[in-house]
N, C-alpha and C positions, 0 to 999 in steps of 0.2 A: 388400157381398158380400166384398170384402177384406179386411173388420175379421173378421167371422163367423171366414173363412175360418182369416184367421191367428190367431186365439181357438184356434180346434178344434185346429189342427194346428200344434205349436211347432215341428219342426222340417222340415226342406224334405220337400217331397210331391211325385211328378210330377203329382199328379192335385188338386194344390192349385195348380199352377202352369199346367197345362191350361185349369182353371175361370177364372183371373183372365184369362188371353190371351184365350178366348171371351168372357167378359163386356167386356173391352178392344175387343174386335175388333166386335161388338155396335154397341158407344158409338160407336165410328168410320164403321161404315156409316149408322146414326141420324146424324149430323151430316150426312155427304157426302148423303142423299137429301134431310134438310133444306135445305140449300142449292141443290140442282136446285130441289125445288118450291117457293122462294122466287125464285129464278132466273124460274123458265117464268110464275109469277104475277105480279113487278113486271116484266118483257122487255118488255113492249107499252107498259108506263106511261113506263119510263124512254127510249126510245125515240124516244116520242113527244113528250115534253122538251126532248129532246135535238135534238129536229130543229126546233121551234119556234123 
């Protein structure tokens, strides 16, 4: 989307600089719920490990 972006539009855009923070802000929350639902799925396992 970056490349795209900054292809079309050589020089600063607010509305080029809006898309890349959304698309940023996007990728940030996909990691952070990645990590919960890897969290809440290995919790029982390592847990259990651990306490062995």
């Amino acid at each position: 989307v970056e490349s795209v972006l900054d292809y079309m539009e050589k020089k600063h855009d607010l509305n080029v600089r809006i898309a890349k923070d959304v698309a940023a802000g996007g990728v940030l929350v996909t990691a952070i719920v990645s990590v919960v639902v890897g969290v809440i799925i290995f919790a029982p396992y390592v847990f259990d490990l651990l306490l062995i």
